[in-house]
Each structure stands twice: as C-alpha cells, then as structure tokens.
C-alpha positions as CSV (number, residue, x, y, z in Angstrom):
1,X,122.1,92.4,81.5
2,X,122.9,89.4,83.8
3,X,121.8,89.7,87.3
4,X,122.7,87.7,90.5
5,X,120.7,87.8,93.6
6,X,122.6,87.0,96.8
7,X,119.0,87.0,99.3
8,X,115.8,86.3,98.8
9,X,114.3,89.5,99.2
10,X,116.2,90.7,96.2
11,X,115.2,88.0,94.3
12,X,111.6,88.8,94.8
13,X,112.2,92.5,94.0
14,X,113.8,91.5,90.9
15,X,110.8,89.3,89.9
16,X,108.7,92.2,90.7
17,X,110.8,94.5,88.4
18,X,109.9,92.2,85.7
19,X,113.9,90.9,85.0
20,X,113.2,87.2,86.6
21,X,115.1,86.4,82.6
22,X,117.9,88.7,83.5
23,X,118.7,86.1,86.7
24,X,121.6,84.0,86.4
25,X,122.3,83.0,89.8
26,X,120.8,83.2,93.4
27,X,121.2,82.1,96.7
28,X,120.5,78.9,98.5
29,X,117.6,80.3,100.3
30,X,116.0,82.0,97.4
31,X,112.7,80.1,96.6
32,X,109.7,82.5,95.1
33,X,108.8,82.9,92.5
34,X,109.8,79.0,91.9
35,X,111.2,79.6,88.4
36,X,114.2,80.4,90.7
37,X,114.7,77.5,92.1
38,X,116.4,76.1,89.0
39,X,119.2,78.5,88.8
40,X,122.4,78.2,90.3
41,X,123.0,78.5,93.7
42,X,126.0,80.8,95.1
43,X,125.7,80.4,99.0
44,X,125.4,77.7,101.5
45,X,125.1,77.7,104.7
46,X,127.1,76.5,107.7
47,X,124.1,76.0,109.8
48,X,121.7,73.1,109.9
49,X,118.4,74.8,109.5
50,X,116.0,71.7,110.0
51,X,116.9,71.6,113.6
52,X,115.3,73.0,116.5
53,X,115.5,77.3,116.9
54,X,117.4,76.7,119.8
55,X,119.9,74.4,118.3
56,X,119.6,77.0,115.4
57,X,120.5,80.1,117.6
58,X,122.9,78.0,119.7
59,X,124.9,76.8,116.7
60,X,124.5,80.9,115.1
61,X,126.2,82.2,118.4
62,X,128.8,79.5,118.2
63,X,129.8,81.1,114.9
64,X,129.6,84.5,115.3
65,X,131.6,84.0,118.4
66,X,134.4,82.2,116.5
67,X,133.9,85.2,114.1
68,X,133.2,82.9,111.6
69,X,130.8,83.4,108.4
70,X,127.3,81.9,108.4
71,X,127.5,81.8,105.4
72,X,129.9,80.7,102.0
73,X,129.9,82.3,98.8
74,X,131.0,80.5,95.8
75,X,133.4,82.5,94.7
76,X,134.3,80.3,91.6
77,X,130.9,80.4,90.3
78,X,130.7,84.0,90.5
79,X,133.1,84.3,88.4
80,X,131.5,82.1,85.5
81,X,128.7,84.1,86.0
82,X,130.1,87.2,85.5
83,X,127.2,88.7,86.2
84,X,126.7,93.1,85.6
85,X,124.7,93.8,88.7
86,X,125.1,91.6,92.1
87,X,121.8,92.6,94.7
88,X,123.1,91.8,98.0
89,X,122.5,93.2,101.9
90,X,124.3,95.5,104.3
91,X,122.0,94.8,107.4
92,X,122.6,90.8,109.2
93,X,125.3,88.9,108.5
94,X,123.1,86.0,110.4
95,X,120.6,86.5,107.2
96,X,122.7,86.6,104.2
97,X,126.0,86.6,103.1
98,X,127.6,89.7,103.7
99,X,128.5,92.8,102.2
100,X,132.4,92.4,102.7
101,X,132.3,89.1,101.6
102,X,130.9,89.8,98.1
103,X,132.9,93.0,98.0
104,X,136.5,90.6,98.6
105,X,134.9,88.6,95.9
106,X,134.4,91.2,93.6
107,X,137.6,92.3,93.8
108,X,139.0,89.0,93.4
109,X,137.4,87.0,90.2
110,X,135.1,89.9,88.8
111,X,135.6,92.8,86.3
112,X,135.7,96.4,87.4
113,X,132.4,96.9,85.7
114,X,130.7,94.9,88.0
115,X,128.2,96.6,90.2
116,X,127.1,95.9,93.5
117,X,123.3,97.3,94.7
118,X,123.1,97.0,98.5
119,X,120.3,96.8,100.4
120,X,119.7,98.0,104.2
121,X,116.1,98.4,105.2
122,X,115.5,99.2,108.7
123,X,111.9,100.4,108.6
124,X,108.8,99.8,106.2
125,X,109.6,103.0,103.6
126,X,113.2,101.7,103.2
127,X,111.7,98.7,102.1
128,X,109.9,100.8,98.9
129,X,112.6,102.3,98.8
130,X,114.6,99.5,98.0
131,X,112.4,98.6,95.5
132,X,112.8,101.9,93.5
133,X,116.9,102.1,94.3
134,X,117.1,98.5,92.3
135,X,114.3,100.0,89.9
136,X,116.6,102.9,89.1
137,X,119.9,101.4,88.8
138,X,118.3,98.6,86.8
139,X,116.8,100.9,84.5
140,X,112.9,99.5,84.9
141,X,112.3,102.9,87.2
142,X,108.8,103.0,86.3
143,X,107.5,99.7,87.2
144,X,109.0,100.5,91.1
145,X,106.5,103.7,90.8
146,X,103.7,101.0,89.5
147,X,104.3,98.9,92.4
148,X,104.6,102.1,95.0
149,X,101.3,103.2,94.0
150,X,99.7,99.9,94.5
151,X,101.8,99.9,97.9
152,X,99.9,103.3,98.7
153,X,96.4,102.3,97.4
154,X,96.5,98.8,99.7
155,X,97.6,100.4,102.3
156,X,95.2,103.5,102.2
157,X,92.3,100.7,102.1
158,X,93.7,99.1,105.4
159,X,94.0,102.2,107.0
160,X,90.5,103.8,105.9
161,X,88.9,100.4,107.1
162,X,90.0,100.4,110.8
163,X,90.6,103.5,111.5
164,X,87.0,103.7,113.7
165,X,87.8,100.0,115.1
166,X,89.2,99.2,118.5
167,X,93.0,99.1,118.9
168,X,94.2,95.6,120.3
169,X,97.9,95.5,121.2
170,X,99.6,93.2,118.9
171,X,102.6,90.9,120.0
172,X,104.5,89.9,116.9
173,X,107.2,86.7,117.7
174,X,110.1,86.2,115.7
175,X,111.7,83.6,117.0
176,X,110.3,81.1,119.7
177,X,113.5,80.2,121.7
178,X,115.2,82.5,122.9
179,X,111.9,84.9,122.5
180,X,112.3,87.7,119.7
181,X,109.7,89.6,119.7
182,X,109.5,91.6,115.8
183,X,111.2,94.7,114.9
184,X,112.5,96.8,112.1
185,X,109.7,97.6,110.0
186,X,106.6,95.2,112.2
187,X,105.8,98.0,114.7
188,X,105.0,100.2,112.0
189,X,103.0,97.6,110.1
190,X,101.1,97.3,113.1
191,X,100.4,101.0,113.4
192,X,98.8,100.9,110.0
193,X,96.6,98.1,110.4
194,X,94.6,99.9,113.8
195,X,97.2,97.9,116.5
196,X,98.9,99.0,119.8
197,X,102.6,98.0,119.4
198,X,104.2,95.4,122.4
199,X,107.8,96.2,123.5
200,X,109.3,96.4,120.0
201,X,110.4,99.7,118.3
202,X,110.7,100.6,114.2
203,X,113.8,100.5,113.3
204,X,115.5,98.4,116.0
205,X,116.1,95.0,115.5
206,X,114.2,92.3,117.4
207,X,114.7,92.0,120.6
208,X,115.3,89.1,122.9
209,X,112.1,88.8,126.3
210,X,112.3,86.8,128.8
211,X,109.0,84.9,130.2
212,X,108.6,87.4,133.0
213,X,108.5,90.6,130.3
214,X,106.0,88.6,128.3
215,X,103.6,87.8,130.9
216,X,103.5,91.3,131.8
217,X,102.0,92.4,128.0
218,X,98.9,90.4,128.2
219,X,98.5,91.0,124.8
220,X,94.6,90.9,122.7
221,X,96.7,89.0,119.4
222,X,99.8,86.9,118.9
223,X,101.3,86.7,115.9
224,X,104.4,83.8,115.9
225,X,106.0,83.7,112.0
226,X,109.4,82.4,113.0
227,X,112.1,83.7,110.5
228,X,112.8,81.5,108.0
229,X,110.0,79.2,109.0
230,X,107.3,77.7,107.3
231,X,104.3,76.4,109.1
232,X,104.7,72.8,109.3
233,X,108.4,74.0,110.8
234,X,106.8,75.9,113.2
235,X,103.8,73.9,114.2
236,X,107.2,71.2,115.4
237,X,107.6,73.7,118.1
238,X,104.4,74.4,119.3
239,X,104.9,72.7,123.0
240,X,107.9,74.8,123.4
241,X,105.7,78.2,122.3
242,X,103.7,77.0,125.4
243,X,106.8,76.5,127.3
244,X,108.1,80.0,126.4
245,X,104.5,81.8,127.0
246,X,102.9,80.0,129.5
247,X,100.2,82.1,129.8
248,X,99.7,82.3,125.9
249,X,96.0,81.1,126.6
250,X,94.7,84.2,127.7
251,X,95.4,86.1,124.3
252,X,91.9,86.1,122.5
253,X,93.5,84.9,119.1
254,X,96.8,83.5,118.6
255,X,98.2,83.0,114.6
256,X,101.1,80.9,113.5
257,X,102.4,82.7,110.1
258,X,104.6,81.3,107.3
259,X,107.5,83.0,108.3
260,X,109.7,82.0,105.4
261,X,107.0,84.0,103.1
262,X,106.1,86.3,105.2
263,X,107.6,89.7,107.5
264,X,111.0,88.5,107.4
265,X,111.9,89.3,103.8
266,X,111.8,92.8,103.2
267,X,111.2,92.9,100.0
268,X,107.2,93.4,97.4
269,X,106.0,90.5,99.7
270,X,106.1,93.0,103.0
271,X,102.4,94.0,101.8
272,X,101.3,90.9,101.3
273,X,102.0,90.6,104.7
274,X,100.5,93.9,105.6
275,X,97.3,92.4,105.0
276,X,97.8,89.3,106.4
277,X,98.3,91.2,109.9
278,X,95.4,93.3,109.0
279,X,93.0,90.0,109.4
280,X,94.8,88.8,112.0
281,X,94.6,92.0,114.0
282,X,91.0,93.1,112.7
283,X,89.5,89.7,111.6
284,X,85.9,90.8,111.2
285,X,87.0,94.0,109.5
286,X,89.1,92.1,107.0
287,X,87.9,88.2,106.4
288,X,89.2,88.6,102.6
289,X,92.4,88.6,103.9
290,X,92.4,85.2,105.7
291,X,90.8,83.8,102.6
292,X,93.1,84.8,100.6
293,X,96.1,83.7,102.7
294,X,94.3,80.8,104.1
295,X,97.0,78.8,103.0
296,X,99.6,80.7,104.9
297,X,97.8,81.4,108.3
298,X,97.0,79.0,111.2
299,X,94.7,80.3,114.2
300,X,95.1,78.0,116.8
301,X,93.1,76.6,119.2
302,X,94.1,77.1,122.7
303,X,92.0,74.8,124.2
C-alpha cells in the first residue's frame, strides 16, 4: 500500500497509524516525525514564509485576490508515485493545497483506483475523528481506537484536575499582524483545561481583532503560537506583539508557543497541545506539563 501525504497533519496521523513505511511522498511542509523529511516532496509554495506575518498575509491576500493557488502540486511526480491512497484537506486553501487541485490531478496522471481521503476538521472531535476515518479506510482501525482511548484517558485527567480551580479567561493568538485570535477547535480546548474562552467560537475560523477589541478583554493568560511558527520565528516579532497589544503587560502570564508543532495541525499532536495549554492556563495544577514541553514553551517576561 503506497501512501502520499499532501499536509502535515496527515502525515502525523499516518505515523500514528503505524504506516510511516507505507509513505512515499509528502509535502513541503511536512516535518515530524523527521524520518519524513527524506521523502519526496509534492508541493511548494508561492509564498515566502521567512518573512514577516504581515509581509506573509499581505503577499497571501495578493494571491487569493488574483485567484491564484498558494500552492503547486507536482503533478508529474504524482504520477511516478502512483500512490493507492492520497490524504489531503477540504478546509483552507491558505494551508494546503487544495482539494480541487489534487482531484484535477487525479484525474489527469493517476489510475482510477486511486483514492483520495479528505480531511475537514472544524472542531476538536472531528479531529479524532479524522484519525479513525484514515484508520478505517487504511485498514489499521484498531490502533485509531488505541489512540482515542488514550485521547479520552489524558483528557479525563486534565479535566478531573481543574475542575475545583479558578477559571482565568484565556486569549489564544494565531497570528500577530493582522491579530487572529484562535478558533476551530482552541475554544473547546480551553473549555477542557478549566478556561473562560476570549471572543473566539468552536468551529469558526479565527478571527481578525483590532487593538481596541483586544484591550477591552483584559485577559488572565495569553497564549501567541503563530501558525506555522516556530519559536525563534516568533520571538523576531516580539516588538510588533507589543505594538499589536499594547497593553499586553497587564495579562498575569503571557506564553509564546511553537506554533509549527503545536494547535495549528489538527492532527495526534492536538493533545499534545491540550496539555501544553493545560500548564499554561493552570501552571501550578499542571508543572509536568511545562517540563515536558519545556522545549516548546516560552513565558515571557513583561518587564
């Protein structure tokens, strides 16, 4: 059975599944586990993503406004491949290549047998269920079920520990400029983990504040995990956080998250980063948490 992964997500799921073997191709952005980064690559991307977020969103706009892809496939490596199964996504076509794309491909350089899995998570049990739909069609059903019940045992432990703590309200930021604040599946993760949601909705996808909304939040923990970002990206635009939230200072704890890793990818990883907001919401009910993602978290100080 020969695989190819067109997102990241799906590339971790597939790990998870236990077929990391069965890959034969991925996409640019696909980096964990690192065996991956080996295989061939069938995207790249239009944009350059070592600039600045709002060079990054500027040049994004530009594109979709030219109704332009984000994204290229390689359609000619595809179809050396020849892979059975393709996992792709039906959500963003800002995050991945998408859907129509590989389905014009398809049809163009790839037998009839050739199936497409899709996925389209919106909130955090479309996520598991994700996991179980590529299970399923992949024929590994009951290592998704393994995985669910460790997904419902971690999270039964989160919520068992702070259910008699205080309930800080929890601003999640997604992008730094323009200001996205985290939706989709965040504001449930924040429900689970004893927080009081800011602004955002489950299910929705982020959406864009302006300085005057954010002020008004005065919120007890910030969580900024840019997507697509790893830390030492992020910690390049820490003066223009501070321009975007002035009053920043006056949240108790602010975090700066690997956002490549983390929250963005909604794939096994997604309770990794359950935890990680756990300690950053309820540090003193959780400090195993920040050990064990020590690596991945950055509390800053505001002075």
């Amino acid at each position: 059975m020969k695989l190819v992964s067109l997102l990241p997500s799906a590339t971790e799921i597939v790990a998870k599944l236990g077929l990391e073997k069965n890959l034969a191709g991925v996409s640019h952005e696909c980096d964990y586990p690192e065996s991956v980064a080996s295989l061939p690559k069938l995207t790249s991307s239009s944009i350059n993503t070592k600039s600045s977020s709002a060079d990054i969103h500027q040049s994004v706009m530009e594109v979709m406004k030219n109704a332009v892809s984000v994204y290229d496939l390689d359609v000619e490596l595809l179809k050396s491949l020849q892979p059975d199964f393709i996992i792709t996504q039906d959500i963003c076509d800002v995050c991945a290549v998408s859907f129509e794309q590989v389905e014009q491909a398809c049809q163009k350089v790839l037998d009839k047998n050739t199936r497409i899995i899709s996925l389209k998570p919106k909130r955090l049990n479309d996520v598991w269920d994700d996991v179980q739909n590529v299970a399923d069609q992949l024929s590994v059903s009951e290592k998704a079920r393994e995985f669910r019940e460790d997904v419902e045992r971690r999270s039964h432990e989160i919520k068992t520990r702070e259910k008699n703590g205080s309930k800080p309200k929890v601003l999640t930021i997604e992008w730094i400029d323009p200001i996205y604040i985290g939706g989709m599946w965040l504001p449930e993760m924040i429900d689970i983990v004893g927080g009081e949601v800011c602004l955002a909705k489950s299910g929705i996808p982020a959406p864009v504040v302006n300085k005057e909304d954010l002020e008004k939040i005065e919120p007890d923990v910030v969580v900024v995990k840019p997507c697509g970002y790893k830390l030492d990206q992020t910690l390049k635009e820490l003066e223009l956080l501070r321009q975007q939230m002035p009053d920043w200072k006056k949240a108790p704890r602010v975090y700066l998250i690997d956002g490549n890793s983390y929250f963005n990818r909604p794939g096994p990883r997604i309770l990794d980063s359950l935890e990680i907001l756990a300690y950053c919401t309820h540090p003193n009910l959780f400090p195993e948490f920040g050990e064990r993602y020590a690596k991945s978290i950055i509390e800053l100080d505001k002075e």
